[in-house]
N, C-alpha and C positions, 0 to 999 in steps of 0.2 A: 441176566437182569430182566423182572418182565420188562416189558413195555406201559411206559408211561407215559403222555402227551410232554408232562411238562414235570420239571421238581418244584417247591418250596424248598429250601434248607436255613433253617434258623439254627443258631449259635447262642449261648444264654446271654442275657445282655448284663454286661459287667457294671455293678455297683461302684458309683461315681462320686464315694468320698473317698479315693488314693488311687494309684497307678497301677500297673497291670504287670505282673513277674513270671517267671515262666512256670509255676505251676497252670496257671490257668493258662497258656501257651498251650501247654502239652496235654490238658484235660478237655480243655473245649476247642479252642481255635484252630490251631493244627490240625487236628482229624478233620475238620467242617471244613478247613478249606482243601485239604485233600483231596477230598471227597467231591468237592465241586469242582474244581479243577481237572480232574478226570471227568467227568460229566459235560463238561465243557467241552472238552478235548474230542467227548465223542459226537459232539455238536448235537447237544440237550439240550431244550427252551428249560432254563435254570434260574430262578433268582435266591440269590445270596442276601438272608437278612441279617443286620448286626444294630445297633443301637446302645443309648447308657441308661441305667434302670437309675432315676433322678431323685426316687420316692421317698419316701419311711423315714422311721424314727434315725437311725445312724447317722445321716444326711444332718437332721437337726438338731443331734448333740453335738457333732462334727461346729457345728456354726454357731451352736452357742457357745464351745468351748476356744473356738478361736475370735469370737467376739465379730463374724461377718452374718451375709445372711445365707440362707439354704440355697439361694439363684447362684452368691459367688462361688460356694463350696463347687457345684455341680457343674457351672461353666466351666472352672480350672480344672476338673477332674476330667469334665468330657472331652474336652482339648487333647489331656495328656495322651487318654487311652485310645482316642483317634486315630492320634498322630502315629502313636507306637504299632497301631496294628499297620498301619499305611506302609511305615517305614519294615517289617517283619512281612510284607507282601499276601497278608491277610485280605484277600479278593471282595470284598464287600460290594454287593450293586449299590447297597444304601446302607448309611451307617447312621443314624439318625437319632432321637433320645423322648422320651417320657415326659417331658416339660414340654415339646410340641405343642403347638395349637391343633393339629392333627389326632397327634394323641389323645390330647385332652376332649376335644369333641367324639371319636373313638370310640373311648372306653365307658365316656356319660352315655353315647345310645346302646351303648351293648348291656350296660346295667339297666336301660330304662326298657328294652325291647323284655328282657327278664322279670323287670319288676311288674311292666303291663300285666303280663300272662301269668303272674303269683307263682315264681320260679322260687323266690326266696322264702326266707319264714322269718317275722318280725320277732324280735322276742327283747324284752326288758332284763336287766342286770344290774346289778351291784358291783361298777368297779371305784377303786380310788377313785380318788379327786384331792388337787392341791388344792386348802383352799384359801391359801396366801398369793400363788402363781394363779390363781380362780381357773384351774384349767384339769380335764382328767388326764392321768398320767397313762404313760405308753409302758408297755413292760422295764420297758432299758431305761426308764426315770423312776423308777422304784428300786431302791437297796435295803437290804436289809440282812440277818441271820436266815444260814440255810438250816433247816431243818435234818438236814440228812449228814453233815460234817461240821456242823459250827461257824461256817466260817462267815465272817459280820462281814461283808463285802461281795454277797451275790445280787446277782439281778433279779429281777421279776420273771424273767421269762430261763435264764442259767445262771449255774452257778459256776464258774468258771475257775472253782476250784479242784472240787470233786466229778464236775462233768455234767449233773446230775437237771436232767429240763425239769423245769418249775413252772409255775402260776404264781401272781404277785402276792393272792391270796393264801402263798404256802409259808409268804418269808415270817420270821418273826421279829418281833422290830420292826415293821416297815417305815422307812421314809422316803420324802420325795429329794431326789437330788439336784431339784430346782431352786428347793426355796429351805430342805432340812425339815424341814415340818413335816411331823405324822399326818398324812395321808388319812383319812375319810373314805367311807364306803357312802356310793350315791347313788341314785337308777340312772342307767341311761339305755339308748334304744338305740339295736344293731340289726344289718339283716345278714342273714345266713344263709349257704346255697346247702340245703339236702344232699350233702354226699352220702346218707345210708339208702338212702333211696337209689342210688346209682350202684349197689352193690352189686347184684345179680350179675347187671349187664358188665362191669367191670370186669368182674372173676369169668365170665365169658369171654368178653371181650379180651382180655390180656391172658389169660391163664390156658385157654383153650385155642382161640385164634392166633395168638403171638408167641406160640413158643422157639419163635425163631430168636427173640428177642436175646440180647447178651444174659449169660447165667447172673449177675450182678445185679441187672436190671430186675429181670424177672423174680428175682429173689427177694429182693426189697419191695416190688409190689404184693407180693404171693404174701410177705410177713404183715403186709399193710391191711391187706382186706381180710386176712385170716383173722385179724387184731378187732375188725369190724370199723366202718365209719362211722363219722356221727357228724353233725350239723358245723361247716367254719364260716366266722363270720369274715363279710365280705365288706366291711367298714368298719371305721376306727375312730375313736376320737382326736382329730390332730389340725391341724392348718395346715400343712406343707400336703401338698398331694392334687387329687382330681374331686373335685367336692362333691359328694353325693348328690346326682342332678333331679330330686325331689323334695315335696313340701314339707317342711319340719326338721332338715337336716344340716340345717346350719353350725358351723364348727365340726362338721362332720367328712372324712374324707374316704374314697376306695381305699380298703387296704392295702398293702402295695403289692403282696401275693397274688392280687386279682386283678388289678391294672396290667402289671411288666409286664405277662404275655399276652395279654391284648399290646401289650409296642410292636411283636411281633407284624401285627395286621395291621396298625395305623403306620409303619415304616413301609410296607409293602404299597399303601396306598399313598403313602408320599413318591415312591419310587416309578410306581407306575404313572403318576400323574406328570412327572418330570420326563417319562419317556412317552407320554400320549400313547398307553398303553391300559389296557383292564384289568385292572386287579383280582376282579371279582373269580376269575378263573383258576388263580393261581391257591385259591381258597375254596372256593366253592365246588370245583368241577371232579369228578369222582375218577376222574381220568387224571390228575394231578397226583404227586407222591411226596403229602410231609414229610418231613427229617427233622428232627430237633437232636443236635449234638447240646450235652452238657455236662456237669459235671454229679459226682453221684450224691450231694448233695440238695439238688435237685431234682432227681427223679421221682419222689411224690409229687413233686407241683406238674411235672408235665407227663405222668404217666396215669394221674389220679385225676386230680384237681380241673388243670386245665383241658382236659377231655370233657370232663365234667359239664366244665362251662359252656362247651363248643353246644356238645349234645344238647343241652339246653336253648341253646338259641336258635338250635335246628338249621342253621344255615351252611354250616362247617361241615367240611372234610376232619377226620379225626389222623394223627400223627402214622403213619405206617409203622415206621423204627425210630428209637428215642437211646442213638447208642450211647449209652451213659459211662464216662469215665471215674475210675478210681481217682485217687490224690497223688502227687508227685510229692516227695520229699526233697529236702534240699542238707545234704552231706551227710545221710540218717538222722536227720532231726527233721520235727515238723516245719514246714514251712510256715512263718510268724508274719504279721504287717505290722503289729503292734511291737514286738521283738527288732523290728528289722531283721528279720534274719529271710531274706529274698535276693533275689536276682532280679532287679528290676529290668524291664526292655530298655525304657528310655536310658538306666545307665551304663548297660548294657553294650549300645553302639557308642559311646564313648568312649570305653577301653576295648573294645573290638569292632574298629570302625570297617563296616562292609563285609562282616562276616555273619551277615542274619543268615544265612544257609547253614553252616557250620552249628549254628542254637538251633535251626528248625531238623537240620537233621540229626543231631543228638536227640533232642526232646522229641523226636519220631520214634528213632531206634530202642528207647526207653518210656516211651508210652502207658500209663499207667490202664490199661485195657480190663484187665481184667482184678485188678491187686494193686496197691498201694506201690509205687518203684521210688525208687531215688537216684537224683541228679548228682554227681559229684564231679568238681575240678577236674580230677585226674583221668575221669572218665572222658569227657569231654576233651582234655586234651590230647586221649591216646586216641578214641574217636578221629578227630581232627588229624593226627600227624600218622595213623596207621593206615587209616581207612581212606579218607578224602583225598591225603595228599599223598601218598606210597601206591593206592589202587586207582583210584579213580581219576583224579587229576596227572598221576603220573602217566597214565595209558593213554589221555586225550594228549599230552604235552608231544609224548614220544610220535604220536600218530601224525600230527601236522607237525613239529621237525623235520621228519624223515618223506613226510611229503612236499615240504622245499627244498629239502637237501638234493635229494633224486630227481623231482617231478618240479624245478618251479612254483610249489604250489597248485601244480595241474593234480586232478583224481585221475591215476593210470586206471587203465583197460582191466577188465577180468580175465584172464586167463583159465586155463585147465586148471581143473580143482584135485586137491588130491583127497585123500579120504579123513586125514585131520581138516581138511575144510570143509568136507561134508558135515562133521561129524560137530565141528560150531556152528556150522550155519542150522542146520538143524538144531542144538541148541537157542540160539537167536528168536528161530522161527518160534518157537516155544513160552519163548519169556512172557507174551503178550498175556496170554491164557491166565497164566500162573499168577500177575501181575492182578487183570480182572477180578479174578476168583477172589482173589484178598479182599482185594478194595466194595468189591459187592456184598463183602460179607461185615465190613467194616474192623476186619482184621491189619490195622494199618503197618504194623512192625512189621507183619510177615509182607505185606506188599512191599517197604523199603529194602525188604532182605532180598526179596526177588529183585528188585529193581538194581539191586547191590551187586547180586550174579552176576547180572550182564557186563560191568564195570568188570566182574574179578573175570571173565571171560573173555572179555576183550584183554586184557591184561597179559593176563596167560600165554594166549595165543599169540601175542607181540613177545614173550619172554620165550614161548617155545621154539618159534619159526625163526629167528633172529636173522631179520633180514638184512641189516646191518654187516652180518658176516653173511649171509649167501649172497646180498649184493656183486661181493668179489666172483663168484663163480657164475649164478645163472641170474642175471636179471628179469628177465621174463618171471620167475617164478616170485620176483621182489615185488612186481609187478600187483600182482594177484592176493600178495599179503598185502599189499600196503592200500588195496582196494576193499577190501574184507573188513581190513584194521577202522577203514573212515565208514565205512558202511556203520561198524558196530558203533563208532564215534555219535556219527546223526543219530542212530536210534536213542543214543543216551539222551538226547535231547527232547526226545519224547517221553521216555520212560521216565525221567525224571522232573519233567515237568509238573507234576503234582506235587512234586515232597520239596524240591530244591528251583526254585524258577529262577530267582536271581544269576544262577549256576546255569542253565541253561538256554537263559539269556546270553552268557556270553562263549556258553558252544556255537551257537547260531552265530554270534559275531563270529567267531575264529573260522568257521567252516563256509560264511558266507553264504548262509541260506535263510527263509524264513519260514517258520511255525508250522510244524508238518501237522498235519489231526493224526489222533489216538489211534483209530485204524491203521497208519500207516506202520505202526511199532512193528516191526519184525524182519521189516520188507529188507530186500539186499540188492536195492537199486534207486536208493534215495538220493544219490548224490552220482548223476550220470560219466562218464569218461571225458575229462576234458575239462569238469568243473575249476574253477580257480578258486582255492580256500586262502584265508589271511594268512597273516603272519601268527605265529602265536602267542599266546600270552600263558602264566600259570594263573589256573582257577583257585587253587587255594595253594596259603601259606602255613609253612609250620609253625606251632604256637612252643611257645620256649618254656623252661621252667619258673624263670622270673615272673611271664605274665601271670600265671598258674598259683605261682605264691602270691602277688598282689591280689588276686581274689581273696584267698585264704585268712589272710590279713585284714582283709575288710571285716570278711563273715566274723572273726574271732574282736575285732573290735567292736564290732557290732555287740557281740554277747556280752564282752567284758562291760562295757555300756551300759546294756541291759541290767547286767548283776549290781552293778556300782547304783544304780538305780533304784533297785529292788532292796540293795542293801545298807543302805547309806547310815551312817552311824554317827552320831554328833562326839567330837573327841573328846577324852577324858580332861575331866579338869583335873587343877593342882592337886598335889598330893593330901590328903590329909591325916591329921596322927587320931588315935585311937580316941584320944582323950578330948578332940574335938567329936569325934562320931558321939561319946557319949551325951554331951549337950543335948542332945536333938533328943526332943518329947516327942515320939510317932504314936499316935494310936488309932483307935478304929473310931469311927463314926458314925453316924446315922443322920442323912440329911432327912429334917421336919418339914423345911417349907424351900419353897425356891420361887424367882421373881425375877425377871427380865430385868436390868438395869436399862431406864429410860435414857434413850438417844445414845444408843451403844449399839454395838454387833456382837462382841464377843464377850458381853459382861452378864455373870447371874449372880444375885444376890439371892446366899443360901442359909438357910438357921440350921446348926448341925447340934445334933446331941453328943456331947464327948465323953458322957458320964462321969463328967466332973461340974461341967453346966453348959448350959445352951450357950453357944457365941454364935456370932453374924461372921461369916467367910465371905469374901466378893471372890468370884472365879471366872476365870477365861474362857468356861467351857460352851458358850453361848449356841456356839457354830457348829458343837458337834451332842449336843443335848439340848434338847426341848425341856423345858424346865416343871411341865407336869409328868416327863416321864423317868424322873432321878429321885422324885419324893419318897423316901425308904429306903434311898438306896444307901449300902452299907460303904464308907468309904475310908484310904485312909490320910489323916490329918496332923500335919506338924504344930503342934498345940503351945511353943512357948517360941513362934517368931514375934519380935515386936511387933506389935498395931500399926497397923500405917491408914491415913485416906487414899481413897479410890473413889475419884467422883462424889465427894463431899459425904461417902458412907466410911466407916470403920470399919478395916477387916483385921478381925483377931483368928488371924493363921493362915495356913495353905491346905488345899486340899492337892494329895499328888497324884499326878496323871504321868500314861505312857505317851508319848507322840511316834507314830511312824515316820516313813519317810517321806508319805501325803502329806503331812502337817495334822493326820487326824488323831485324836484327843481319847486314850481311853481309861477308866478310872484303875485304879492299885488296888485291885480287891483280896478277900483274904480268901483260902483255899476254905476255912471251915468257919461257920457263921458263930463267929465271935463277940460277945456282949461289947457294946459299945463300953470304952471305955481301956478297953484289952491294951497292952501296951506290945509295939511292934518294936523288937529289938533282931 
């Protein structure tokens, strides 16, 4: 490792409309705190940043959809995710959030120290604008047809059908889904940071200087810059956010892309001012070592973007390693929020209470590092019942047994070693190196697998020597195993200190000792002749098939949910005979004119041509047609229901529509453009 004066290590800060499930566990959190924790261990000046990213548009559909406001969405989320990483032993020096007044002062001087020196580039545009809601729209409040697969239900910014990223300006149809009203093209005025201008030094900076970086990482910036930059704008038009802190920007906020990792640095300056400490070092000083864990998702904002920014304001240390993770799967299916199909933390310790080591070291051992992995039940429970409880825990259990059984609880003497003790302890002495290498390389599975050695080594060695039966014959020589046995015990409580603390927390109970540092891993004299260790307890319990299927059951309710949702069917009516079907006049239509019915929501008065004569239809379709944009449009019409009134108009007929399972409204058209008039049989 070179040498460092001191770390940074940031953690991406988790989006605070829902809770936190063990994909993002095993993609960001887990390794970042790994990593610090070892850093620690080897007594690092370290600070640990974590915080909730409060911002953007999601936040405020999240709260208009539930009818609160964007403060309550954020407060209950940032609670949850808090709490959850506290309770998972996720080491945070500061865990802090984006709606700060810290932040928010922040991130306004880092955009004005920019805009002083003409870092940005002003430039005018043409986006929507509702202008019933009188406000411009953000991508994710614009729907419409994708261009690329049809489908009338993408976003502005995806299409969430076919995959496929968009501009609002690509959809056809557009409307706002604030107000249902086609959208308006307006000018409005944004500023942009020059990322083509940072090209050179980029493709230097990362592609020549960093090719230590993960192949993933590096791969994904190499595809970035090769693609070329071009100018992103670094505000938005929205209320929710950090308001651009200059003159003419009113309704105008930081985008949220360009705020969240400046929380990075106004959480650092919250923490240090809570410890009457300098921040400024921790950021500034070239002898300091960033770290940004995240997910791969993410590594254009913190390998591109946010460099970008730094270099800009010239006061910043740029990231050293940015080890960016793949995505976790959950049973080979993607992991869903909106599916429910997750493993949430906080539900997590309620059907496995005090087993957060057992999730932290599965979701280690399966770390999406380099590739896409997935989590499953049965993994997790053979994890659990082969590894923790059969190797690891059964090696500590038998160690201090057999050191009350014999010794009181006293640590006997070392004795003459023979050449299978040599030939562990050498072993032992070993693990420390091997252990390092990993963890500096940010190769974390192979550091647990090391870390796991030691466990099957100790194990062994208690299985080989069985001192249980040499007892009867030479004690002295029980003596010496059952010294060696506690020896390898302490170290585990180093070694695994990083990946499983909760666990190691309560080796230190059992063997009555406290917190060795990282250097001392290997040593074969941690716990002197004489010592008095507890009584024991077991570290982990076996997890049964039952619990195993209560998962299972969940996940599969969950989808059934899901589908019944997606698929909802209104049930058949009563039967009818042929000769009623024949009754029904259906034909095609041609709506002439259309007209909001006054002091309605879902009423339009429509003049349809049936090619037998014009009639007046009153329709329901208010809420999901704008009524200058269905004039022409061909539809089709039950031409001999009675008249009836509707709001004191006359409707002579129906026009028939599909409904989804949204309640959304779409017309019966014909496959081939058919003279009004055509009869549908």
């Amino acid at each position: 490792m070179s040498d460092f004066k001191r770390y940074t290590v940031t953690s991406a800060l988790p989006y605070a409309n829902g809770p936190v499930h063990i994909g993002h566990l095993a993609g960001v959190y887990i390794p970042a705190d790994i990593y610090v924790r070892y850093l620690r261990g080897k007594g690092k000046d370290v600070v640990f940043i974590g915080g909730s990213d409060e911002h953007g548009v999601p936040i405020t559909i999240k709260a208009r959809n539930e009818g609160i406001t964007p403060q309550d969405v954020v407060d209950k989320y940032h609670g949850i995710i808090k709490k959850s990483f506290g309770e998972f032993g996720i080491s945070f020096d500061v865990y802090s959030r984006t709606t700060s007044e810290t932040h928010h002062k922040t991130a306004s001087e880092f955009f004005k120290k920019l805009h002083a020196e003409g870092k940005f580039i002003e430039k005018t545009s043409e986006q929507y604008y509702d202008e019933e809601a009188k406000q411009f729209l953000a991508d994710r409040y614009i729907m419409g047809t994708c261009p690329h697969c049809n489908n009338e239900e993408a976003y502005g910014d995806q299409c969430e059908k076919c995959g496929t990223s968009l501009s609002p300006l690509d959809l056809i149809n557009p409307k706002s889904t604030l107000s249902g009203s086609k959208p308006v093209k307006k000018e409005t005025k944004h500023w942009y940071l020059p990322l083509d201008k940072d090209e050179e030094f980029l493709k230097q900076w990362i592609l020549e200087d960093h090719k230590e970086w993960k192949p993933n990482v590096y791969g994904q910036c190499k595809s970035w810059l090769d693609s070329g930059l071009h100018p992103r704008a670094v505000s938005r038009d929205l209320s929710w956010g950090v308001p651009v802190p200059v003159e003419g920007a009113d309704g105008k906020v930081l985008y949220v892309w360009f705020d969240a990792p400046i929380g990075y640095i106004s959480n650092t300056i919250e923490w240090a001012a809570a410890k009457g400490k300098d921040w400024k070092p921790y950021w500034q000083d070239k002898e300091s070592k960033l770290v940004h864990f995240i997910g791969k998702d993410n590594i254009v904002f913190h390998c591109i973007i946010f460099p970008s920014m730094l270099k800009a304001h010239g006061d910043y240390i740029l990231p050293d390693n940015v080890p960016g993770n793949e995505f976790l799967n959950l049973e080979n299916d993607k992991i869903s929020t909106s599916k429910n199909w997750a493993v949430w933390l906080h539900e997590y310790l309620v059907d496995f209470p005090e087993k957060q080591d057992v999730l932290r070291y599965v979701l280690a051992a399966n770390m999406p590092e380099s590739k896409d992995n997935d989590f499953t039940w049965k993994d997790f429970q053979a994890r659990n019942n082969n590894e923790l409880v059969a190797i690891f825990g059964n090696f500590v259990n038998r160690s201090a047994v057999l050191t009350q059984k014999y010794y009181d609880g006293k640590v006997p003497a070392l004795g003459e070693l023979s050449n299978y003790d040599k030939e562990t302890i050498t072993e032992l002495e070993s693990i420390k190196g091997k252990i390092e290498k990993s963890l500096e390389t940010f190769r974390f599975r192979e550091a647990l697998k090391e870390a796991m050695a030691l466990a099957r080594l100790g194990n062994k060695y208690l299985a080989d020597t069985e001192p249980w039966k040499v007892v009867k014959i030479d004690t002295v020589r029980v003596e010496t195993i059952m010294n060696i046995s506690l020896q390898i015990t302490a170290n585990l409580s180093i070694a695994f200190e990083p990946f499983l603390p909760f666990t190691t927390e309560k080796i230190r109970t059992i063997l009555n000792i406290d917190k060795f540092n990282w250097e001392q891993l290997g040593a074969t004299d941690l716990l002197p002749a004489g010592h008095v260790v507890a009584k024991p307890f077991l570290l982990f319990d076996k997890i049964e098939d039952a619990e195993i299927e209560a998962q299972m059951n969940k996940l599969l309710e969950s989808k059934k949910l899901n589908e019944a949702k997606n698929s909802v069917a209104t049930p058949a009516k009563a039967e009818m005979t042929f000769d009623d079907f024949t009754k029904l006049d259906i034909r095609t239509g041609t709506i002439l004119e259309a007209e909001k019915v006054p002091k309605t929501k879902k009423l339009l008065k429509l003049l349809v041509d049936t090619g037998i004569d014009k009639r007046t239809v009153v329709s329901g379709i208010a809420e999901s047609y704008k009524a200058e944009d269905i004039i022409g449009k061909k539809v089709s019409i039950l031409l001999n229901l009675a008249p009836r009134k509707i709001k004191g108009i006359e409707s002579q007929g129906m026009i028939l529509m599909a409904e989804n399972h949204n309640g959304e409204l779409g017309f019966i058209s014909n496959e081939k453009d058919f003279n009004s008039g055509s009869v549908i049989s």
